[in-house]
C-alpha positions as CSV (number, residue, x, y, z in Angstrom):
1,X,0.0,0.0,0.0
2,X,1.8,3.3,-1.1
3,X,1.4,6.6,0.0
4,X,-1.4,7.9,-2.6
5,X,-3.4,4.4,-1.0
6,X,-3.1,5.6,2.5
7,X,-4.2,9.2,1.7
8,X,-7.4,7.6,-0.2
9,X,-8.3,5.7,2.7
10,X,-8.3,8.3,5.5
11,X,-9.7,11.0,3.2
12,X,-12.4,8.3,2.6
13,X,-12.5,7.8,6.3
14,X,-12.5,11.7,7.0
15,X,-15.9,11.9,4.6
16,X,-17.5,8.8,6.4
17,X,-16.7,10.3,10.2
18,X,-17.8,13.8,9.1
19,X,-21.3,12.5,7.4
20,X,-21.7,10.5,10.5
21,X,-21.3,13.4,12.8
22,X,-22.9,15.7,10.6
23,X,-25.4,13.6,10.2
24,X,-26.1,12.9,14.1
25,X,-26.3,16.8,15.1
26,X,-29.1,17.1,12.5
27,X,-30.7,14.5,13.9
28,X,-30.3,15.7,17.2
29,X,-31.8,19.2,16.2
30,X,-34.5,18.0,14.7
31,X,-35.3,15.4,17.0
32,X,-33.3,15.8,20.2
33,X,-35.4,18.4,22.1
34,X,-38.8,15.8,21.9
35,X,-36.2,12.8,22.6
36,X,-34.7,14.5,25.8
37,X,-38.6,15.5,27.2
38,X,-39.0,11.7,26.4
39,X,-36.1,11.0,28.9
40,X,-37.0,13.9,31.4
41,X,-40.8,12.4,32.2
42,X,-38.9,8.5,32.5
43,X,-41.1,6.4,34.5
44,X,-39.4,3.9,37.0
45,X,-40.1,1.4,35.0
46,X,-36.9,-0.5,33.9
47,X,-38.5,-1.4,30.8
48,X,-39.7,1.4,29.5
49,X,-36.7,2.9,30.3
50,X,-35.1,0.3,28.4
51,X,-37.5,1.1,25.1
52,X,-36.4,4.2,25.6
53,X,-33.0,4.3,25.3
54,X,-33.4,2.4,22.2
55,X,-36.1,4.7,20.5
56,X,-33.7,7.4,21.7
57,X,-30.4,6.5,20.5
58,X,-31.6,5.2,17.2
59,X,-32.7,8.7,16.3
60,X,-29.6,10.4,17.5
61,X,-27.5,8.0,16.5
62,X,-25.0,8.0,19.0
63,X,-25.3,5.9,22.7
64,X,-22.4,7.6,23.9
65,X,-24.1,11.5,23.2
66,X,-27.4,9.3,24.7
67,X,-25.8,8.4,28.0
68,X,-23.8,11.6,28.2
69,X,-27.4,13.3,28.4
70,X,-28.2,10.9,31.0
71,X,-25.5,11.9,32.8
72,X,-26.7,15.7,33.2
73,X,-29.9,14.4,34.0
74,X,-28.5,12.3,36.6
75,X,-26.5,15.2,38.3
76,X,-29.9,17.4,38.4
77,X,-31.7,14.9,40.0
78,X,-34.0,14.2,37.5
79,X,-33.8,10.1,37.4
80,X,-31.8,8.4,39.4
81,X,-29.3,5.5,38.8
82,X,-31.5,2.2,38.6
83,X,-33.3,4.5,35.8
84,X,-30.8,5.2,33.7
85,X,-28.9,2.0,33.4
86,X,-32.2,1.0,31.8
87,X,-31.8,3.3,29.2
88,X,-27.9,2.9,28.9
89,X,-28.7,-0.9,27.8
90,X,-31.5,0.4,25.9
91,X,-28.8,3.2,23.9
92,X,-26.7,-0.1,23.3
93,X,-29.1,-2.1,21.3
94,X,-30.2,1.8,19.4
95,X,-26.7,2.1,18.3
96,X,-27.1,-0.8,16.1
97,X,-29.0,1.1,13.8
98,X,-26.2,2.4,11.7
99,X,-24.7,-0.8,10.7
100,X,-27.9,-1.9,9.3
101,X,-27.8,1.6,7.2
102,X,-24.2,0.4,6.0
103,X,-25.6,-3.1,5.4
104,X,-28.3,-2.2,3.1
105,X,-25.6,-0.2,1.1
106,X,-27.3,2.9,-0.3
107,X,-23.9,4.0,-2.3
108,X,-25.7,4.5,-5.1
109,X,-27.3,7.7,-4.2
110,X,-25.5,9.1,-2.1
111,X,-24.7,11.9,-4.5
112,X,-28.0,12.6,-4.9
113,X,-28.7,12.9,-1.7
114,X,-25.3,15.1,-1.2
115,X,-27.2,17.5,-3.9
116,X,-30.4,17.5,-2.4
117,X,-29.0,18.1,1.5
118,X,-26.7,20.8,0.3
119,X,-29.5,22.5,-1.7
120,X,-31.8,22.2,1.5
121,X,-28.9,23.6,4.3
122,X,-27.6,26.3,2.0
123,X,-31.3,27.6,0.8
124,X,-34.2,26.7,2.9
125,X,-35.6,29.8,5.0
126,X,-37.1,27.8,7.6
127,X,-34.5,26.5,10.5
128,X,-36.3,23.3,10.8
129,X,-35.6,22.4,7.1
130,X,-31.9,23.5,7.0
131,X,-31.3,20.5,9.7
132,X,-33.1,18.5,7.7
133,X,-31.2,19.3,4.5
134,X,-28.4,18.8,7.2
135,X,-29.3,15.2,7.6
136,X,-29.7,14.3,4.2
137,X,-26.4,15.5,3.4
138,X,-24.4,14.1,6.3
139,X,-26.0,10.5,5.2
140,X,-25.2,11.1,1.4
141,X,-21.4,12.1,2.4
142,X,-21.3,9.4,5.0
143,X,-22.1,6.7,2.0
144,X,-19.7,8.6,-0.7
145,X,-16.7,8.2,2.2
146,X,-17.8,4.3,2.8
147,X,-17.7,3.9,-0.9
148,X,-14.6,5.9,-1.5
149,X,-12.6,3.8,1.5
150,X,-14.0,-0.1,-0.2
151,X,-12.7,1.8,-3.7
152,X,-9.3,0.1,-5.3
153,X,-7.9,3.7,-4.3
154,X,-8.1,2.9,-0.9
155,X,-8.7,-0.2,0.7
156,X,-8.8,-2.4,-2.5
157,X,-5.6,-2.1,-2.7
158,X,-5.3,-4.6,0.2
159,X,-6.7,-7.4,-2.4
160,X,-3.6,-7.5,-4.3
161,X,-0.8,-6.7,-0.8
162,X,1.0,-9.9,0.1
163,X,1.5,-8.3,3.4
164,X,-2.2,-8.0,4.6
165,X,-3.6,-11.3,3.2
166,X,-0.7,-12.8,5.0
167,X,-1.8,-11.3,8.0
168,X,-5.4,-12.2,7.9
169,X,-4.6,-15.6,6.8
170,X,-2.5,-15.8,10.3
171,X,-5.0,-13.8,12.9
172,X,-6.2,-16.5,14.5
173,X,-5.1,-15.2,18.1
174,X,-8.3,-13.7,19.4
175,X,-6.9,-11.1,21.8
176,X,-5.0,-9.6,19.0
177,X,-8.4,-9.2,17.5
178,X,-9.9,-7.7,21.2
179,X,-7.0,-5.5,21.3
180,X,-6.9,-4.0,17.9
181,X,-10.7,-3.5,18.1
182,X,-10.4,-1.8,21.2
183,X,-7.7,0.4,20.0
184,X,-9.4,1.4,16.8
185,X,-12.4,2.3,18.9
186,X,-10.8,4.8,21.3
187,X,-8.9,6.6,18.3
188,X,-12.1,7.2,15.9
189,X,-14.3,7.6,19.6
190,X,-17.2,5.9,17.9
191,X,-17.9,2.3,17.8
192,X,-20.7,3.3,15.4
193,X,-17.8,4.5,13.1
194,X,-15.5,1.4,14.0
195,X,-17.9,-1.0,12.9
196,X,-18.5,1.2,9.5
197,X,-14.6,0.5,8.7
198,X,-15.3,-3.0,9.6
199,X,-17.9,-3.0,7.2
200,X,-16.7,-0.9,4.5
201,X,-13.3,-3.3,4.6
202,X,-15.7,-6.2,4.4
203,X,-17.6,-4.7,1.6
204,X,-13.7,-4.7,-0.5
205,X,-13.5,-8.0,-0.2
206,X,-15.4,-11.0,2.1
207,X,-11.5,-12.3,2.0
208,X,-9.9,-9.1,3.7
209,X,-12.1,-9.3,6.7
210,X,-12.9,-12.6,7.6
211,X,-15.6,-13.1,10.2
212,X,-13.3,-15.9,12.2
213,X,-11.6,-12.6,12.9
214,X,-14.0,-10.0,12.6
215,X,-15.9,-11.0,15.3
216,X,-13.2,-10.2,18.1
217,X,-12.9,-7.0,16.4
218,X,-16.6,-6.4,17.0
219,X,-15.9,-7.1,20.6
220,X,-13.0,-5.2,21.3
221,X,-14.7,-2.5,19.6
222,X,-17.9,-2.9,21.8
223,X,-15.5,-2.7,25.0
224,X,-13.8,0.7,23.7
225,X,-16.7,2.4,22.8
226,X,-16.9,3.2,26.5
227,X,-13.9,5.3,26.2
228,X,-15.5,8.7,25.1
229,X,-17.6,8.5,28.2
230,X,-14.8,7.6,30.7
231,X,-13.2,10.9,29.2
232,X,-16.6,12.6,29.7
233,X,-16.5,11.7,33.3
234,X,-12.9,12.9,34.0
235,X,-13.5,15.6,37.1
236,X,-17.5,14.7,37.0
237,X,-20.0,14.3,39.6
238,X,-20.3,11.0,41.1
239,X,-23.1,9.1,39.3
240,X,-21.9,10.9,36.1
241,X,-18.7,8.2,37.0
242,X,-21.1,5.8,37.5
243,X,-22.7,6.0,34.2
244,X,-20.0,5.9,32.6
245,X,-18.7,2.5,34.9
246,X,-22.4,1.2,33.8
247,X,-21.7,1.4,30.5
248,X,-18.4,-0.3,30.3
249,X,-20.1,-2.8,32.1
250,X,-22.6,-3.8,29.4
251,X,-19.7,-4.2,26.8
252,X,-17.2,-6.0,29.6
253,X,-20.0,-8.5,30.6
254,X,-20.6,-8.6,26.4
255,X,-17.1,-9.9,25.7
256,X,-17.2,-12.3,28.8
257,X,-20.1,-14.0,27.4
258,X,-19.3,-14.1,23.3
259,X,-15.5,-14.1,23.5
260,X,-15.8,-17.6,24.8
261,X,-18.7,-18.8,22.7
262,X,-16.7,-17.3,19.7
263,X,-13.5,-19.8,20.7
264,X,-15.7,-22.5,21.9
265,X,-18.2,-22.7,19.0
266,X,-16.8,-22.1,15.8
267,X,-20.4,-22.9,14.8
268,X,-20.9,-20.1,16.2
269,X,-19.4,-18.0,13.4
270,X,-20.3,-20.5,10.4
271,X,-24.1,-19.2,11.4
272,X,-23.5,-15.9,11.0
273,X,-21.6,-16.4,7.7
274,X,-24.2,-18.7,6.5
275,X,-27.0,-16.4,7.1
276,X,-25.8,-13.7,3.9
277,X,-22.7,-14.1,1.4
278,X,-22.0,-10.0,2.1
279,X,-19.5,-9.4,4.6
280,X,-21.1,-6.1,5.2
281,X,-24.3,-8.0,6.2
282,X,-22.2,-10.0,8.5
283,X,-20.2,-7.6,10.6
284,X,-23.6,-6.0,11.7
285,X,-25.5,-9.4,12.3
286,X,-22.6,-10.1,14.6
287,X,-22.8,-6.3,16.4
288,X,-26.7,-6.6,16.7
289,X,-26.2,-10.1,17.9
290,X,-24.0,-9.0,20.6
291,X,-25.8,-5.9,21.7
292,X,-28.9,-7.7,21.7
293,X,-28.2,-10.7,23.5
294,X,-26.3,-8.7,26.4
295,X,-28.8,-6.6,26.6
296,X,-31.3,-9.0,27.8
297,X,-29.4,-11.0,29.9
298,X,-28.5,-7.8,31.8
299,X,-31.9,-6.0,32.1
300,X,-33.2,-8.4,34.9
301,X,-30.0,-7.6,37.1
302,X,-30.1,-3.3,36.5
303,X,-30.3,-3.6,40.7
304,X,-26.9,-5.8,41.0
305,X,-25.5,-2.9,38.4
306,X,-26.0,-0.4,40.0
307,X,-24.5,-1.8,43.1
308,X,-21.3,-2.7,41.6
309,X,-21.3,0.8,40.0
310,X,-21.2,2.3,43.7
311,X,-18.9,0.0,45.0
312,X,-16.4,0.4,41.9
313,X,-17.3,4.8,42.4
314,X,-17.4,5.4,46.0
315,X,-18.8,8.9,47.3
316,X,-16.5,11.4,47.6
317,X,-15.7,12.7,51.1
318,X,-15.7,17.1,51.0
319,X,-14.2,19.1,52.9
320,X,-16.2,21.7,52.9
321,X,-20.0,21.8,51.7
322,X,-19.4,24.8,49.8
323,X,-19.9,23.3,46.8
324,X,-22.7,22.1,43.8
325,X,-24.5,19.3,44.4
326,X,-26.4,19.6,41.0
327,X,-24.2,21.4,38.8
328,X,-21.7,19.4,36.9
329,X,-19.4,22.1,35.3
330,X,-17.8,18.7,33.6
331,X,-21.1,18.2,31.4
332,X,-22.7,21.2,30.5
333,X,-22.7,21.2,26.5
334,X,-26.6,20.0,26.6
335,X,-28.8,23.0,27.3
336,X,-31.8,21.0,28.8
337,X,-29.8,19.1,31.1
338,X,-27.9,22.3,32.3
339,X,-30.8,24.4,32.6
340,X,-32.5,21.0,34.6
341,X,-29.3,21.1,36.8
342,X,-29.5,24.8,37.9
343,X,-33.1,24.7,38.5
344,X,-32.4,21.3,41.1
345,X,-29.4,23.6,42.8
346,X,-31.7,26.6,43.1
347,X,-34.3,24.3,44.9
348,X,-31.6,23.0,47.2
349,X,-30.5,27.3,47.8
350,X,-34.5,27.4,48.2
351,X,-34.6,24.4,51.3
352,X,-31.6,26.2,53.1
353,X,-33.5,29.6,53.0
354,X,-36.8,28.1,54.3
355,X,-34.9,26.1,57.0
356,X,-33.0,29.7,58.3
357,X,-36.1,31.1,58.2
358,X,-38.1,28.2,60.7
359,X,-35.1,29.0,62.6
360,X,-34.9,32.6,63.2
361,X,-38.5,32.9,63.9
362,X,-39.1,29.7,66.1
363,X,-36.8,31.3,68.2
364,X,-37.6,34.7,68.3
365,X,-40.9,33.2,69.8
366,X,-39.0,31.9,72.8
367,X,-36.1,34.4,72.7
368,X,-33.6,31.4,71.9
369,X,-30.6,31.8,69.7
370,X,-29.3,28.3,70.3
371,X,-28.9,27.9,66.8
372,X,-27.5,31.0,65.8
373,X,-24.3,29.0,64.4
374,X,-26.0,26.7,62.5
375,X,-28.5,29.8,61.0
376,X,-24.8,31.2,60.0
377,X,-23.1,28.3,58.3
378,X,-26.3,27.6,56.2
379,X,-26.3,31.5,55.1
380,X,-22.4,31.2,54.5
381,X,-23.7,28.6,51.7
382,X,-26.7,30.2,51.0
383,X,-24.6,33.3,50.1
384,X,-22.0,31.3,47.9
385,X,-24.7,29.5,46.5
386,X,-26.0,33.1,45.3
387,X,-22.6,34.0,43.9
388,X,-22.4,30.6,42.1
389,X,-25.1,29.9,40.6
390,X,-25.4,33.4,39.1
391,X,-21.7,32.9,37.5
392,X,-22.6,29.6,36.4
393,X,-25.9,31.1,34.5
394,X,-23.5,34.0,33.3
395,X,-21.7,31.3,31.3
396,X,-24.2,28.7,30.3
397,X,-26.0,32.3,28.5
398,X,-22.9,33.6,27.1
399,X,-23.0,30.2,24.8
400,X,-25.2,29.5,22.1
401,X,-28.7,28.3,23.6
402,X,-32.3,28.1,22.8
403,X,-34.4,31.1,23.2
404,X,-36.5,28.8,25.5
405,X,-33.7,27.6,27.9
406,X,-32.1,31.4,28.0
407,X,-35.4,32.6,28.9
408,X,-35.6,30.0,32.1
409,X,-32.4,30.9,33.2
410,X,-33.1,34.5,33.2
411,X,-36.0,33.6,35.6
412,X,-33.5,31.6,37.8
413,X,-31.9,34.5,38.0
414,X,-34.8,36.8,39.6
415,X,-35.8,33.8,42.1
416,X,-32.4,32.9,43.7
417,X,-32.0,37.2,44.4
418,X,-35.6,36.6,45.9
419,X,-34.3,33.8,48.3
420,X,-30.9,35.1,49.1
421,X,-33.0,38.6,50.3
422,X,-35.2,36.0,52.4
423,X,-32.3,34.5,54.1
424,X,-30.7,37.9,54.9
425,X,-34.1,38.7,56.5
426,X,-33.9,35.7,58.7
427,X,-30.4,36.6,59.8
428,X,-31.8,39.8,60.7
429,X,-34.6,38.1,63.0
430,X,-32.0,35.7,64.6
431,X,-29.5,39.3,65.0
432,X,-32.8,41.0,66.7
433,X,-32.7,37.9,69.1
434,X,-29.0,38.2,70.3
435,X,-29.6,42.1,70.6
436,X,-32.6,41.6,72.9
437,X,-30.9,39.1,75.0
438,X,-27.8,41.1,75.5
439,X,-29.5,44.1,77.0
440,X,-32.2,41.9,78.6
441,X,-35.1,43.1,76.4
442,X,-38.5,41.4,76.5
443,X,-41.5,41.4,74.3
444,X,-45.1,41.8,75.4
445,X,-47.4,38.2,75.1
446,X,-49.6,40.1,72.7
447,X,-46.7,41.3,70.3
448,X,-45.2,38.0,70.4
449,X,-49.1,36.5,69.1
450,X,-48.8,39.0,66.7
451,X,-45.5,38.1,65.2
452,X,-46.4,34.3,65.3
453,X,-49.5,35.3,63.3
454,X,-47.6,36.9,60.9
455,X,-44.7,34.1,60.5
456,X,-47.2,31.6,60.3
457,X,-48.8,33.3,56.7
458,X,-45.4,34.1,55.8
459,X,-44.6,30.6,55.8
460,X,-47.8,29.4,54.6
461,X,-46.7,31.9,51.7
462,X,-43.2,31.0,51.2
463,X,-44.2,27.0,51.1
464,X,-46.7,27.6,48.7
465,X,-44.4,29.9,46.4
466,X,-41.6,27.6,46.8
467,X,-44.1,24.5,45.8
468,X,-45.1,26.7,42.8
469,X,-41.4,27.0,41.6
470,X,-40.8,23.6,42.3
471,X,-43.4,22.4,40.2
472,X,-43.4,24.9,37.6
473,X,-46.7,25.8,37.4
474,X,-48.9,28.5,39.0
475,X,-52.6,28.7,38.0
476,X,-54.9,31.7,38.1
477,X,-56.6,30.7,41.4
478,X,-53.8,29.5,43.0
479,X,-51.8,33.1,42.2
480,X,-54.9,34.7,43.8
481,X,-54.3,32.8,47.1
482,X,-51.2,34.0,47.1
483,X,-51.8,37.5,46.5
484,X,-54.3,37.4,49.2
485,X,-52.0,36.1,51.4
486,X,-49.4,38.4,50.9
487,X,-52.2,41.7,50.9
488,X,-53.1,39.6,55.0
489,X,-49.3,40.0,55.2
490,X,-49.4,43.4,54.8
491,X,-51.9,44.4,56.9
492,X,-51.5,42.1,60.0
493,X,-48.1,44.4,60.3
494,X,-49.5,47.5,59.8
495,X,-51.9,46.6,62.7
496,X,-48.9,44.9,64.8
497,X,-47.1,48.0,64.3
498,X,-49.9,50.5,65.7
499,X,-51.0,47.7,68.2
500,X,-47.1,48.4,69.1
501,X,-47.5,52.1,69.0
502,X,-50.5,51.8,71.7
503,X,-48.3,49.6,73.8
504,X,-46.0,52.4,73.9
505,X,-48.5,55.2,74.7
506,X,-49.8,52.6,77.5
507,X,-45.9,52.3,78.6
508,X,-46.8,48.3,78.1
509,X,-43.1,47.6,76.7
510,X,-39.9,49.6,76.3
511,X,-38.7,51.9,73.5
512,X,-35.8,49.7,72.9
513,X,-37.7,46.2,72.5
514,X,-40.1,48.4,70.6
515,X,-37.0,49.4,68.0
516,X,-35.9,45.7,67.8
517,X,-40.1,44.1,67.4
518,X,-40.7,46.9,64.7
519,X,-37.2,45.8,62.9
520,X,-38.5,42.2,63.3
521,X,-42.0,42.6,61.8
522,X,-40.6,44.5,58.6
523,X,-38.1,41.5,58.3
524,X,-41.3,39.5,58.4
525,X,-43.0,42.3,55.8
526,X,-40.4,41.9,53.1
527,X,-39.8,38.1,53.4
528,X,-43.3,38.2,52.2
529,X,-42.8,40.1,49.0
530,X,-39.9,38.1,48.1
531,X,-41.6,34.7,48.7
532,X,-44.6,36.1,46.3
533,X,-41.9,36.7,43.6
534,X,-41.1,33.5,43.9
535,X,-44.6,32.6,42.9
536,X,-44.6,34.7,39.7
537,X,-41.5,33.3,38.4
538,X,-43.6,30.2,38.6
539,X,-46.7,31.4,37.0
540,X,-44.5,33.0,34.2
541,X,-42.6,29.8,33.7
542,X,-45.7,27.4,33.5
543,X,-45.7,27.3,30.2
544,X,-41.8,27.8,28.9
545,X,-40.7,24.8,31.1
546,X,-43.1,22.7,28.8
547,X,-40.9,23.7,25.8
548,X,-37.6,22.6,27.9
C-alpha cells in the first residue's frame, strides 16, 4: 500500500466520520429536544426505560451522546441511577442502527442525496428544514466516504498486498483481535464509526475481513466504545462516573459472554456467515447479535449494576459543603440538562432559606438563639450559592442556547436574588434575638401572638411559592391565594405596628424592645414580597418549562 493508497483511505475515512457526525447533530436538532422530554418524564419502569434508550439513541445515532445526556440528568436529580442503566442498555441495542444503514448499502445515491442536503442547508428559510437538508447531506457524504474507503484507491488495494492477506490468513489469536478493536475504537471515539470500517473493509472483499476474525474485532470495539464517556467523566459528579462504569459494564459483561462462545463454538461464526454471502451484512448481524443478547441477559440484574457501580465509584468525602451538588461544570454542553441542573441547585438554595427562616422565627418566639451557628453556616452557603449559581448562568448564557432555555435561566436568576434577600431577612430576626438578649429586652405576650401570626402566613406563603417554583406551574386561582395572602401579610403588620404604638403610649413595653419588634416585623413584611416573587417566576414559567 503506497502513499497515494493511505491518503485515499483516510480522506475516505475523514468523509465517512464527518457524514456521521454531521449527520447525528441534524438529527439531534431536529429530533433531540422531543427525545430529551422523552427521557426527562422516565417512569421507573426498567422497561420502558429500556425502550427508551433504544427509541432514543436510534434517532440520534449515537449511545455515547445518549448516555452523556443521562448523565446531566443524573446530576440534576431528575432520574436516578436504577433509571438510567435502563436506558444505557436500551442506547446499546439503538446504536445498532447504523450498521444496518451500512448493510443495506445505499452508495448509489448518495450523490444525490449530497445534492439535495446541500441545496436544503444552503437555501431553505425555515431552520427546521436546513437540519433536515443537514441530515440528508451528512448520510449522502457518509455513504460517498464508505464507498470511497472499499474503492481500489483505498482499501482495495489490500486485495492484491502480500502483506495484509498474509496477515489475515495468520490472525487466528483472538486477543490480537480484542485489542486491535479496542484500540481502533478509542482513536475514531465511535464504535458506530468502528464498525462502519469493519464494514466498509468487508464490503472490498469477504476475504480481507474474515468473520473468524472480525468477530473479536466487534468485541474489542464494543468494550472501547466506552472510552468517550470515561473521558466525559474525568473531574465529574459521582453518578456521572457511575454512568460511565455502567456502560463499560454492558460491553465487559458482552465480551465475557461471546468471547468464549466465539473460541468455543466455531459454529458459532459459520451461522453468522451462512445467514448472507455479504461481509457487510455479517459484521452487523454479529454487532446486533452481541448488543442484543447482552442486553437481555443484563436487564433483569439493573439492581446488582447499580450496586457494583457504587462499589467500583465510591462517594466522595468534602471538605467543605461549599460546593454544587447539581451542577456538573464537567457536562454542560446540553442546554436541557444544564438548565435542569441549575433549577435542582436553586431548589436546594431554596430548602436552606426556608430552614434559616423556621429557625430565626421559632426562636424569636421563645427568645432562643441556640442555633445562631447553625443559621450562620447555612447562610455562609446560601450566600455562595447566590454568587455561584449566578456565574454559572453567566456562562451557560454567554454560549449559544435556545431562546426557550435562556429565557428559564433568566427567571433563575430573579428567584435565587428573591431567596438570598429572604435569608438575609432571617439573619436579621436571629440578630434581633441576640440584641434583645444582650440588653435583657423582653416582648409583650400580645406582640409575640402577633409576630407568630404573621410568620405563620409568611410561611404558609413562602411554602406555597416555593411548591409553585418547584413544580413549575402557578394557576390563576392559585396566584390569587397567594396575593391574598401576601395583601393579609401586609396588613396584619401595619396593625402589629400600631398595636405596638398603643403599647408604647400605655408604657406596656420599652422603647428599645419596641425598635428591635418593629425591625422584626418589617423583616417579616419583606420576606413576604420576596416569597410572592417566587410565585410569579412560577406562574410566568408554567408554560416555557413545557418547551424545555
Amino acid at each position: 500500500m503506497g502513499i497515494s493508497n493511505i491518503i485515499s483511505l483516510l480522506g475516505g475515512l475523514g468523509l465517512f466520520l464527518f457524514g456521521m457526525k454531521y449527520m447525528s447533530d441534524g438529527l439531534n436538532q431536529v429530533a433531540g429536544k422531543k427525545m430529551k422530554n422523552l427521557l426527562e418524564k422516565l417512569t421507573r419502569n426498567r422497561f420502558k426505560g429500556f425502550l427508551l434508550g433504544v427509541l432514543v439513541t436510534a434517532v440520534i445515532q449515537s449511545s455515547s451522546a445518549t448516555t452523556v445526556m443521562l448523565m446531566g440528568f443524573l446530576n440534576a436529580g431528575i432520574m436516578d441511577l436504577a433509571q438510567a442503566t435502563g436506558v444505557i442498555i436500551g442506547a446499546n441495542i439503538g446504536t445498532t442502527i447504523t450498521a444496518v444503514l451500512i448493510a443495506i448499502d445505499v452508495s448509489a445515491i448518495a450523490p444525490f442525496c449530497i445534492f439535495i442536503g446541500t441545496v436544503m442547508a444552503l437555501f431553505s428559510k425555515k431552520q427546521t428544514q436546513k437540519f433536515v437538508g443537514q441530515i440528508i447531506l451528512g448520510f449522502g457524504v457518509l455513504f460517498f466516504g464508505l464507498k470511497y474507503m472499499s474503492g481500489p484507491e483505498a482499501m482495495g488495494v489490500l486485495k492484491t498486498s502480500a502483506a495484509f492477506q498474509a496477515f489475515i490468513t495468520k490472525a487466528n489469536n483472538p486477543f490480537l483481535g480484542l485489542l486491535i478493536g479496542f484500540i481502533m475504537c478509542s482513536v475514531l471515539q465511535s464504535s458506530s464509526a468502528s464498525i462502519g470500517v469493519l464494514q466498509a473493509l468487508a464490503m472490498t472483499s469477504a476475504s480481507l475481513m474474515p468473520m473468524k476474525f472480525a468477530i473479536y474485532l466487534i468485541i474489542g470495539i464494543n468494550v472501547g466504545s466506552a472510552m468517550p464517556l470515561f473521558l466525559s467523566a474525568i473531574g465529574a459528579k459521582t453518578n456521572a462516573k457511575r454512568a460511565a462504569v455502567i456502560y463499560f459494564i454492558f460491553d465487559f459483561v458482552g465480551m465475557l459472554l461471546f468471547t468464549p462462545i466465539a473460541l468455543i463454538f466455531p459454529q458459532y461464526t459459520e451461522w453468522i456467515t451462512s445467514l448472507s454471502d455479504n461481509g457487510s451484512v455479517q459484521v452487523a448481524i454479529a454487532h446486533i447479535i452481541f448488543k442484543v443478547v447482552t442486553a437481555f441477559v443484563l436487564l433483569p440484574f439493573i439492581k446488582w449494576i447499580v450496586k457494583l457501580s457504587e462499589i467500583i465509584i465510591k462517594p466522595k468525602e468534602h471538605d467543605t459543603k461549599l460546593r454544587f451538588e447539581f451542577i456538573d461544570k464537567k457536562i454542560s454542553n446540553n442546554p436541557v440538562s444544564t438548565a435542569l441542573q441549575i433549577g435542582s441547585e436553586v431548589e436546594r438554595m431554596a430548602r436552606l432559606v426556608r430552614h434559616n427562616f423556621v429557625i430565626a422565627c421559632e426562636g424569636f418566639l421563645v427568645m432562643d438563639d441556640s442555633k445562631k451557628r447553625e443559621l450562620a453556616e447555612n447562610e455562609e452557603l446560601i450566600n455562595w450559592l447566590n454568587h455561584n449559581i449566578s456565574d454559572f448562568m453567566i456562562t451557560v448564557t454567554s454560549k449559544e442556547i435556545t431562546g426557550d432555555v435562556s429565557e428559564y435561566i433568566g427567571k433563575l436568576f430573579h428567584v435565587i436574588t428573591d431567596l438570598e434577600r429572604i435569608g438575609d431577612h432571617a439573619e436579621n430576626i436571629m440578630h434581633r434575638i441576640s440584641m434583645a438578649k444582650e440588653e435583657n429586652l423582653g416582648f409583650t405576650d400580645a406582640g409575640i401572638t402577633e409576630f407568630k401570626e404573621i410568620y405563620e402566613v409568611d410561611l404558609e406563603l413562602l411554602d406555597r411559592a416555593l411548591g409553585a417554583f418547584t413544580n413549575k406551574h402557578l394557576t390563576d386561582t392559585e396566584e390569587h391565594q397567594l396575593h391574598y395572602l401576601e395583601d393579609t401579610i401586609d396588613y396584619l403588620t401595619l396593625q402589629a405596628q400600631d398595636n405596638h404604638v398603643q403599647r408604647l403610649r400605655d408604657k406596656k413595653c420599652h422603647t428599645a424592645s419596641g425598635v428591635i419588634f418593629t425591625k422584626a416585623l418589617q423583616d417579616l413584611e419583606r420576606v413576604g414580597d420576596h416569597s410572592y416573587n417566587i410565585a410569579w417566576a412560577a406562574r410566568i414559567d408554567k408554560n416555557l418549562i413545557r418547551q424545555i
